[in-house]
C-alpha positions as CSV (number, residue, x, y, z in Angstrom):
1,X,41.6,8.7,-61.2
2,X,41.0,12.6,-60.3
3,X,36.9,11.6,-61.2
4,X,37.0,8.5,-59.1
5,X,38.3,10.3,-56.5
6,X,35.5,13.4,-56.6
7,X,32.9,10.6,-56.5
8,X,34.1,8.7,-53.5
9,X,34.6,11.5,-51.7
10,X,31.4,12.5,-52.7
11,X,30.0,9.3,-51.3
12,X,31.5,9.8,-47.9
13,X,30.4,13.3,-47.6
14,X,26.8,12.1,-48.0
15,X,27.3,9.6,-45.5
16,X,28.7,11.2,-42.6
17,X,25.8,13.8,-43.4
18,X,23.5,11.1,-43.3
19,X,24.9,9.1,-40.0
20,X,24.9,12.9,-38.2
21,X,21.3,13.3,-38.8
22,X,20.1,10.1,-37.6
23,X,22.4,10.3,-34.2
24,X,20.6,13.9,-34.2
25,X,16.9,12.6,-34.7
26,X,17.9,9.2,-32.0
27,X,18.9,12.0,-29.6
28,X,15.3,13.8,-30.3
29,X,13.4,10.4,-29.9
30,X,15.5,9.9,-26.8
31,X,14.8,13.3,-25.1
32,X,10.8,12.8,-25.9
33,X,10.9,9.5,-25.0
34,X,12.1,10.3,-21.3
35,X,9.4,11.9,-20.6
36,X,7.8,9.2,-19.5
37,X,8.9,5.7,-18.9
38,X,8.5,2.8,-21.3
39,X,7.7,0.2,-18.4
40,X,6.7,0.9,-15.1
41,X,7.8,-2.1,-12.2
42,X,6.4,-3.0,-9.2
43,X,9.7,-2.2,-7.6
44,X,9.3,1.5,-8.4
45,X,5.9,1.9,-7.2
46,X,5.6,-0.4,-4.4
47,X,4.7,1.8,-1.3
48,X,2.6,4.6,-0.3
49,X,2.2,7.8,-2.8
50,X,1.0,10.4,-0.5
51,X,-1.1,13.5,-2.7
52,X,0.7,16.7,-2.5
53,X,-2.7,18.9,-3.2
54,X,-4.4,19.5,-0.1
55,X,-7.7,19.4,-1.7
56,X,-7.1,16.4,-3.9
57,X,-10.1,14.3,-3.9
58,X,-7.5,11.6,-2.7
59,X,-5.0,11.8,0.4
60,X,-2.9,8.8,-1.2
61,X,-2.2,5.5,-3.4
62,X,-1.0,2.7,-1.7
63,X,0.7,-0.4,-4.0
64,X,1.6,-3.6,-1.8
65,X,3.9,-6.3,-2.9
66,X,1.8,-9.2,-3.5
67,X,0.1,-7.1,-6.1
68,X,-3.0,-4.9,-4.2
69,X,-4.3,-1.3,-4.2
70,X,-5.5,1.1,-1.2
71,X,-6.7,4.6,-2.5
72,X,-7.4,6.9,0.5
73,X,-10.4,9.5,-0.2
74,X,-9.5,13.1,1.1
75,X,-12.7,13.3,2.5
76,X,-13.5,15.9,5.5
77,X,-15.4,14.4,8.1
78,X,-15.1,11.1,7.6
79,X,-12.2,10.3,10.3
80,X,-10.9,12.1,13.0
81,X,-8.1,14.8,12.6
82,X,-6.1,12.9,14.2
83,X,-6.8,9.5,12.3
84,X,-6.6,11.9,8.8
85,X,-3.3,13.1,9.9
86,X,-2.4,9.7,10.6
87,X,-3.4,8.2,7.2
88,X,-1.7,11.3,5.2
89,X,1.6,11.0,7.3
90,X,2.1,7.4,7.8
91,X,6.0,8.0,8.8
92,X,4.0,9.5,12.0
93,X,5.5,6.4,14.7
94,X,4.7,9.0,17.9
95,X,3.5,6.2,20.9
96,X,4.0,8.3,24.2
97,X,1.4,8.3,26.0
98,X,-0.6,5.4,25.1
99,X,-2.7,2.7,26.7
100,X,-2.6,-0.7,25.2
101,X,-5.9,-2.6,25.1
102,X,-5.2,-4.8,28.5
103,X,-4.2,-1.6,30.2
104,X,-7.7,-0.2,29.5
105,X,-10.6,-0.5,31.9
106,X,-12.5,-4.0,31.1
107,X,-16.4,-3.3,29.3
108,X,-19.0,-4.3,31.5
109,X,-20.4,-6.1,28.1
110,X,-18.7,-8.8,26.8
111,X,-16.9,-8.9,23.3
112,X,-17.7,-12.6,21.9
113,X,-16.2,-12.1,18.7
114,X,-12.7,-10.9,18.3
115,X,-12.9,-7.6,16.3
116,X,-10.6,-8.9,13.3
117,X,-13.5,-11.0,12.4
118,X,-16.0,-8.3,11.8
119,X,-15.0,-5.6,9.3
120,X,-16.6,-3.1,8.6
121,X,-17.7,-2.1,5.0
122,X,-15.9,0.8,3.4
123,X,-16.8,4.2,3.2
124,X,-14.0,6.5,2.0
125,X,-11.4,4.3,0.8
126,X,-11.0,1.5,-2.6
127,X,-8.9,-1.3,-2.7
128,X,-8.5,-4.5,-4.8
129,X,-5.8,-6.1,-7.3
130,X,-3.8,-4.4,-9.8
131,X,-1.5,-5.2,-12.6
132,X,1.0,-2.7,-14.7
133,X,1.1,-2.8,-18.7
134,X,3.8,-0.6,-20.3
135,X,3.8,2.9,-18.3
136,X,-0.4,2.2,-17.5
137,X,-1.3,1.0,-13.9
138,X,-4.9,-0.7,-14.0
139,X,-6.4,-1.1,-10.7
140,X,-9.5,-3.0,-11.0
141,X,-12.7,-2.2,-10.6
142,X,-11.0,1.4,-10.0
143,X,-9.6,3.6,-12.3
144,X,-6.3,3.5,-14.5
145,X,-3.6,5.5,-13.9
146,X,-0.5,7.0,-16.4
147,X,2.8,8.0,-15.7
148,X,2.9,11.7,-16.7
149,X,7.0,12.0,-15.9
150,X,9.8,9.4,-14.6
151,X,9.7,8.6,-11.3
152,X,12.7,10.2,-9.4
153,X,13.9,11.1,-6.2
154,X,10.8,9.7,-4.5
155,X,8.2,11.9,-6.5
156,X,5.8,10.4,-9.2
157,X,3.4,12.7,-11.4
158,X,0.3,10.8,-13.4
159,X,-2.6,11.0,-14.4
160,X,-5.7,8.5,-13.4
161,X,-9.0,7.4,-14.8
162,X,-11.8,7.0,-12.6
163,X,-13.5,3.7,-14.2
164,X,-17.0,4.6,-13.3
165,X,-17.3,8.0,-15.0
166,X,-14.6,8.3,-16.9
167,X,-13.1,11.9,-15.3
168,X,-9.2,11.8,-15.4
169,X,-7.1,14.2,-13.1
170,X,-3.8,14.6,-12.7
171,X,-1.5,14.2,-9.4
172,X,1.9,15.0,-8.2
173,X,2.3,12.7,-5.0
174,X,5.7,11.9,-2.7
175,X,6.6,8.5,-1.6
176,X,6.0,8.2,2.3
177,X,9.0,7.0,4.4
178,X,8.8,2.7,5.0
179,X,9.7,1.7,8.3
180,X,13.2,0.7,8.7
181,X,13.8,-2.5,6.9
182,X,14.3,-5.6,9.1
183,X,13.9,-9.3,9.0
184,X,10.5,-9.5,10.4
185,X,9.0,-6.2,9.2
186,X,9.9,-8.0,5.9
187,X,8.3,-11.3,6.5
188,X,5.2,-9.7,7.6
189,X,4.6,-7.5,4.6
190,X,5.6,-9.4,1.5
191,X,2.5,-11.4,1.3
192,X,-1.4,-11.2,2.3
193,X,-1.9,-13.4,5.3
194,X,-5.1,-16.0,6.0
195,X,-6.9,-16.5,9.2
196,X,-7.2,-20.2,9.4
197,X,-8.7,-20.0,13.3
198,X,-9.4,-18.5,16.2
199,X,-9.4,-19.4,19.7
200,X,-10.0,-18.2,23.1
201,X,-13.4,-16.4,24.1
202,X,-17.2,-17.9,24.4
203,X,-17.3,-18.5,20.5
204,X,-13.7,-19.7,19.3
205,X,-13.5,-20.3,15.2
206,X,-11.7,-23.2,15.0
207,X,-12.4,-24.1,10.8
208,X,-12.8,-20.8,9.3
209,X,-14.0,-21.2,5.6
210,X,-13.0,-18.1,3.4
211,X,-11.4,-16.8,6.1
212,X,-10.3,-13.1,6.6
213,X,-7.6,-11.6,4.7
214,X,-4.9,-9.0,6.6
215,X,-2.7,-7.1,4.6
216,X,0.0,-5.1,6.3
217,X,2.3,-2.5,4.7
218,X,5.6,-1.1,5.1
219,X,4.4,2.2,5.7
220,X,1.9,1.0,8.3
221,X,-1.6,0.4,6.5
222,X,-3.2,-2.3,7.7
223,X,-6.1,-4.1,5.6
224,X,-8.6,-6.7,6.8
225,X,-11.0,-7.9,4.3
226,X,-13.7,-10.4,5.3
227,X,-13.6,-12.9,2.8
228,X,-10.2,-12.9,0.4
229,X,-11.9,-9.9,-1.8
230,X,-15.0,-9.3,-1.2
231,X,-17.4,-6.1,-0.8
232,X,-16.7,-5.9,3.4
233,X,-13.4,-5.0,4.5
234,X,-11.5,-2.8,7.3
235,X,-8.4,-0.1,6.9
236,X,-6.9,1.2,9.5
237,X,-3.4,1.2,10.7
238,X,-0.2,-0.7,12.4
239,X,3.1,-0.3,13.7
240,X,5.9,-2.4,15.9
241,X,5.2,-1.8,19.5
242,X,8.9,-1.5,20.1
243,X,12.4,-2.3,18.8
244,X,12.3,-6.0,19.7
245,X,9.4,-6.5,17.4
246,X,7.4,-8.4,19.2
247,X,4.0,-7.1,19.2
248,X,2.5,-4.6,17.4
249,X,-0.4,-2.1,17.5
250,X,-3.0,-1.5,15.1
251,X,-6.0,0.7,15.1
252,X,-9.1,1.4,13.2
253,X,-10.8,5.0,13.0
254,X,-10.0,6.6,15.8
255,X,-5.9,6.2,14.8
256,X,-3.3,4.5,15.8
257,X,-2.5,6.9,18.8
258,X,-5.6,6.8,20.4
259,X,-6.4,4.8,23.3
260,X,-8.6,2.6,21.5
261,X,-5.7,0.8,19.5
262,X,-5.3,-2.6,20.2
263,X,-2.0,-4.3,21.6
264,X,-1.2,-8.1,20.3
265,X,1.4,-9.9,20.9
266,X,3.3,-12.6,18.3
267,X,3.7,-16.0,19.3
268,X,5.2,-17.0,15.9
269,X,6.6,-15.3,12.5
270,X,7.7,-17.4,9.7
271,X,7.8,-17.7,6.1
272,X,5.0,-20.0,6.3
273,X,3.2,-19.2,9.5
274,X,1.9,-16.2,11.7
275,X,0.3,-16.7,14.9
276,X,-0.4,-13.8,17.7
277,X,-2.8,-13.1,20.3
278,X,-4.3,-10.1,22.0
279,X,-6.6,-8.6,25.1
280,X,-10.2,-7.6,24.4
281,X,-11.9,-5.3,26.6
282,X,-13.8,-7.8,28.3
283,X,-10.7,-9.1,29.0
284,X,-10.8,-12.3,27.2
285,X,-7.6,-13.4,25.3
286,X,-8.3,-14.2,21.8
287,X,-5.5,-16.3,19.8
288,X,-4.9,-16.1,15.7
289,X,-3.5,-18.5,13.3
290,X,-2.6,-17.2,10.0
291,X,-0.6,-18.6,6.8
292,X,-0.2,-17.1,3.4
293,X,-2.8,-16.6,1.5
294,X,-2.1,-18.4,-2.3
């Protein structure tokens, strides 16, 4: 009895020494393992990742909700200090002292075609479709990016890829402030929007074919590409004139605080439908009709 005793107290010794180290080596693999996350979502890095490094080669990454990329090049001389400061501060609402387009003296030339349906092509900005696989975020055509540490308290630390020569750097960025949330800020952003015509003017498009894409963002970006995605496209930026939400600014280079940012005005905001119109500088009123793009 005394032997069978020794033995299965033997046995349970062992165990317990057993079970301790594997609790011991699940808390190791848990403590690596958090150093970066398994699975990134698109609720975690929807928004606008502004660079902390001043001389970055990029001022930010943008992620929209329907599934798009904006990477902002930190590139001097390509926009005005103001419109840089704009783009690298997006929380930047400031509106005293502004003119709205109507309030601006009309241009002795006339403005046949309504700016949103001539982009311009891109010079220091990328943009296009991205998708997330485990902790990787592909952007295509782009670069890849890796999560180098969780993403907490609004910071986010990873490394990307540039696609085209294969040089990886690695960033620490903050999460720029979204407007505050309301019904129509929501409706607006959550999807990419279609122009389906245009009237008003000399030259009205009433049946446009692959018609411009606009893309607006919670934390004011505002993207116009000319056909769904190709080559030619617009960034610039946007915000709500004024609590009631009613119109809206937007701008291109110059910034959204210049005088040169356009005022329109929304004649209809649903789920399903977007419809606004605005002054050119020649004076002639130009009226959009939008739905979501599939």
């Amino acid at each position: 009895m005394k032997k069978f005793m020794n033995a299965l107290t033997s046995i349970v010794l062992t165990s317990l020494t057993f079970v301790t180290c594997l609790s011991s080596c699940n808390n190791d693999d848990d403590n690596n393992s958090s150093a970066v996350p398994n699975t990134l979502t698109a609720d975690q890095i929807v928004g606008k990742w502004v660079i902390s490094d001043s001389s970055s080669p990029y001022a930010s990454f943008e992620f929209t909700e329907d599934g798009r990329y904006i990477v902002v090049e930190n590139t001097a001389g390509t926009t005005s200090e103001s419109a840089k400061s704009s783009l690298l501060k997006p929380e930047n609402t400031k509106t005293a002292g502004r003119l709205s387009a109507k309030d601006v003296p009309p241009d002795p030339t006339p403005v046949p075609v309504p700016s949103y349906i001539v982009p311009i092509s891109p010079d220091n900005f990328h943009y296009g479709t991205y998708t997330i696989e485990g902790n990787t975020i592909i952007l295509s055509g782009f670069g890849m990016i890796e999560a180098a540490a969780p993403l907490a308290d609004g910071n986010f630390e990873f490394s990307f890829k540039l696609e085209a020569t294969g040089e990886t750097n690695t960033f620490a960025a903050r999460q720029a402030s979204p407007f505050s949330s309301s019904a129509k800020t929501e409706l607006l952003c959550s999807k990419a929007w279609v122009f389906q015509r245009v009237t008003g003017g000399e030259f009205p498009f009433t049946d446009l074919t692959n018609g411009p894409v606009v893309l607006f963002s919670k934390t004011g970006s505002y993207l116009v590409l000319q056909s769904g995605d190709s080559d030619e496209a617009v960034l610039g930026e946007w915000r709500w004139a004024d609590g009631s939400e009613t119109a809206f600014y937007y701008s291109g280079r110059s910034g959204i605080d210049s005088p040169d940012a356009q005022t329109e005005i929304i004649d209809e905001l649903t789920a399903n439908s977007l419809v606004f119109h605005g002054y050119e500088r020649s004076g002639v009123t130009f009226t959009y009709y939008l739905v979501p793009k599939n």
